[in-house]
N, C-alpha and C positions, 0 to 999 in steps of 0.2 A: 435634603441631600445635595452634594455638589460635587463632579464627579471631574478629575484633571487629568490632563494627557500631555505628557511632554513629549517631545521632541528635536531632533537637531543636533544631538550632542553628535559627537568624531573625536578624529583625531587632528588635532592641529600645529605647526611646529611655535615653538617661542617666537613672538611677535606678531601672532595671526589673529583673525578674528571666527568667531563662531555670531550668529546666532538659536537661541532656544526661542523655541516656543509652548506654551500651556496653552493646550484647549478648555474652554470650562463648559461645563454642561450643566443642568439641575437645576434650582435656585438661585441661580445667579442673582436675581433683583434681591435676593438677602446677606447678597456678601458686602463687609464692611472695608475688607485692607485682603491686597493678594502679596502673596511673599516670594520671592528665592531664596532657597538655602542649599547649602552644599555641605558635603559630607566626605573628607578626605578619609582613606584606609589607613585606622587607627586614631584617627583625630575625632570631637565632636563634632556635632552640625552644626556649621556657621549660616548665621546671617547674611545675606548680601546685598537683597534690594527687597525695595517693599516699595505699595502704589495703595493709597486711599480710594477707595472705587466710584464714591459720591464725593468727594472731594479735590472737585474740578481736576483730580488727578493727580496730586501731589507728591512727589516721590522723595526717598531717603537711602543714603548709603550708608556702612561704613566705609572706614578712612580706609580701609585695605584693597577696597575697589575704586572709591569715590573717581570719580574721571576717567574711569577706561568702561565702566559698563551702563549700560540704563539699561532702564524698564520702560516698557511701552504697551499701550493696549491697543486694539483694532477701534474701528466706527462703532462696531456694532456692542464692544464692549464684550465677545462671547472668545479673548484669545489675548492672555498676554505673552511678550516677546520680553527677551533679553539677550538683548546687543552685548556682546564683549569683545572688547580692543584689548589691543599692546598683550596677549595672555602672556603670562608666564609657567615656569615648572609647580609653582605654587598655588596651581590654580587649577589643577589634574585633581578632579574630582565627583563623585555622582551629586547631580545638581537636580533638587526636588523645585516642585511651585507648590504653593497652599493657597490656602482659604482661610481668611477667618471672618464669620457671620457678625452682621449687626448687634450686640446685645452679649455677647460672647468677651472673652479677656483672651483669645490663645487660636491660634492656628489648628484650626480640627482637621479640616479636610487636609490629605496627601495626594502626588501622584507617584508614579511607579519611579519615576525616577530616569534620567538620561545620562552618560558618562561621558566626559568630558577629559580627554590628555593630551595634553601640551608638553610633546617630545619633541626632539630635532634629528 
């Protein structure tokens, strides 16, 4: 079991930055890839950032963020963050972290989720 806690969302105007944070808890030493997704009202859950956990840390965007947000994890490996620059209106949305385990194909674990709007 692996257990997540986000945090940090607000309210910020076009141009600003946020960061989130996930707390993880549980088996951490079994997680393989941690994720961001966000979840506009009435849209799917997009993808946004994703971090290899044993592999030396290795991140991936898509092109809809690429260069205004990262992902980052603490020393201890038990907290990842997500930095976002430049937001815009299109970017007002509840923003999840996951987990997905070593041996696994798919993001099991959720957290509760933090909201995120970018108004002026």
């Amino acid at each position: 079991q692996v257990q997540l806690v986000e945090s940090g969302g607000g309210l910020v105007q076009p141009g600003g930055s946020l960061r989130l944070s996930c707390a993880i808890s549980g088996r951490t030493s079994s997680i393989y890839r941690m994720g961001w997704f966000r979840q506009a009202p009435g849209k799917e859950r997009e993808f946004v950032a994703g971090i290899y956990w044993n592999e030396h840390g290795s991140q991936y965007y898509p092109d809809s963020v690429k260069g205004r947000f990262t992902m980052a994890e603490d020393n201890a490996w038990n907290t990842v963050f997500l930095q976002m620059n430049n937001l815009n209106l299109e970017d007002t949305a509840v923003y999840y972290c996951a987990a997905q385990l070593v041996g696994t194909n798919h993001f099991e674990y959720w957290g509760q989720g933090t909201q995120v709007t970018v108004s002026s």
